[in-house]
C-alpha positions in Angstrom: -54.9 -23.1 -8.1 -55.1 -22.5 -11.8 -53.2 -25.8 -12.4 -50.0 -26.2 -14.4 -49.9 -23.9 -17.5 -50.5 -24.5 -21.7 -46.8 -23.2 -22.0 -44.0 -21.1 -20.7 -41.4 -19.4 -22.7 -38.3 -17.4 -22.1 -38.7 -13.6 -23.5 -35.4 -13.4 -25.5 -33.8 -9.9 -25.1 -36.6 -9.3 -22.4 -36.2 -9.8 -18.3 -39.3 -12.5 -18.1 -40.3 -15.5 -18.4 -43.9 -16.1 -19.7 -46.2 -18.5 -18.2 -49.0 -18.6 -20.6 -52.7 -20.2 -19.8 -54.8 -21.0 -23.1 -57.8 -22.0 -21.9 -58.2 -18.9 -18.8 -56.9 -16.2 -21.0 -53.9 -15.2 -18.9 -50.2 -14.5 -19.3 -48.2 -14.3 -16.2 -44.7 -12.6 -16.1 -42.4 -13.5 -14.1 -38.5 -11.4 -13.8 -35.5 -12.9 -14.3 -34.0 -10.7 -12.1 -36.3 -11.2 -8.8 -38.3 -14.7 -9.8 -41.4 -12.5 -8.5 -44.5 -12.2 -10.8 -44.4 -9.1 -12.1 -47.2 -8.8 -14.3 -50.7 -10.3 -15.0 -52.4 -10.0 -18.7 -56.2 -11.5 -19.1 -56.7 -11.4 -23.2 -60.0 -10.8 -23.8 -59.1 -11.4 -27.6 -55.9 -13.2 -29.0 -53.6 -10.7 -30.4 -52.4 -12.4 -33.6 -48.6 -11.0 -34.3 -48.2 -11.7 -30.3 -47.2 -15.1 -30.2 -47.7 -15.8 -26.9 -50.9 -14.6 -27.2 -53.5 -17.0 -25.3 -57.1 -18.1 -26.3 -59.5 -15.9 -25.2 -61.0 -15.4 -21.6 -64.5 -16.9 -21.5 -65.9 -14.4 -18.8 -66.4 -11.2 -18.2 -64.1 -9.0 -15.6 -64.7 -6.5 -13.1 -62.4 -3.5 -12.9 -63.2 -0.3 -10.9 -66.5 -1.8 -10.2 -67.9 -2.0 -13.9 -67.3 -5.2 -15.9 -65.9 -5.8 -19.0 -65.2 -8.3 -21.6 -64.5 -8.2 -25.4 -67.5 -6.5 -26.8 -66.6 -3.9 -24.3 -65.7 -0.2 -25.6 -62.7 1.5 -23.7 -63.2 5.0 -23.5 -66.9 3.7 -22.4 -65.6 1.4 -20.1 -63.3 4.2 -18.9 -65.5 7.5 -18.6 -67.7 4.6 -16.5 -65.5 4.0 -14.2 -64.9 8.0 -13.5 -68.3 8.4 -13.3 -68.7 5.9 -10.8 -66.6 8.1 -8.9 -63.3 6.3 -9.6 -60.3 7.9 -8.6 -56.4 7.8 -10.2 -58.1 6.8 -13.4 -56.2 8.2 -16.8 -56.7 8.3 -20.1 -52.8 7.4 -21.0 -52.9 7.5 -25.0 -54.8 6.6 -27.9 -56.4 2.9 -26.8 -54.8 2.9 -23.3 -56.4 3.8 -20.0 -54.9 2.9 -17.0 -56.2 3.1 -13.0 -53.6 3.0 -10.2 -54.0 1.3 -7.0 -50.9 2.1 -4.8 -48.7 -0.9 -5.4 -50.5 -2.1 -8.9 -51.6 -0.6 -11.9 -54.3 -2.3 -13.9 -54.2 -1.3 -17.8 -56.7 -1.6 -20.3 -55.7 -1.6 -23.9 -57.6 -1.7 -27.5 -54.8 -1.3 -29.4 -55.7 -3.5 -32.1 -58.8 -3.6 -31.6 -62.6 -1.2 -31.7 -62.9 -2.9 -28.7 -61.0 -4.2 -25.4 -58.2 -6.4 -25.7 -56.4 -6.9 -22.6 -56.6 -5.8 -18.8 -53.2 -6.1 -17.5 -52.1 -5.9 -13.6 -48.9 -4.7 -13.1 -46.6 -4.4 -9.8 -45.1 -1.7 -9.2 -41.3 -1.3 -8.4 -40.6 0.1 -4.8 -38.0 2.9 -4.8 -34.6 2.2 -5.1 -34.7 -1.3 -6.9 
């Protein structure tokens, strides 16, 4: 569907393998231990001392109904998404909010960055493995 990827690499001292896609944006992780995709990361801006940091995404996404891209603020993306009467929506820590959705979390993060970064999807582990 999203064709074959710019790159992959092995994450040395890590459990994935990176499947990175330049021109979308997007960094899949796959585990080692399962060969399941574990993790989804759209850039909205490259993160320079990341070197597997793709080009940016070229459009805007929708999460918990309001849409954001890179000129996007994160605490106004967040309180935006409360307000819209979101629900399991935290503020984790200084340029991180995070929304959980049963078996995913999605992450937003403007670490680097005044504004947003990346929105990450991650799966989460079921007990006992």
């Amino acid at each position: 569907m999203l064709g074959a990827p710019t790159r992959a690499e092995e994450n040395p001292g890590n459990k994935d393998r990176l499947f990175v896609w330049d021109s979308l944006g997007l960094v899949v992780y796959e585990s080692h231990a399962t060969g399941k995709i574990d993790e989804i990361a759209f850039y909205l801006q490259s993160i320079a001392d990341r070197d597997f940091s793709p080009r940016t995404l070229a459009g805007p996404l929708t999460v918990g109904g309001v849409k954001v891209d890179a000129s996007s603020k994160l605490d106004a993306v967040g309180h935006e998404i409360l307000r819209q009467g979101g629900k399991h929506v935290l503020r984790l820590a200084f340029g991180v909010w995070t929304l959980h959705y049963g078996s995913f979390d999605v992450t937003l993060e403007e670490i680097d960055s005044p504004t947003l970064q990346t929105v990450t999807v991650t799966m989460a582990t079921p007990p006992g493995q």
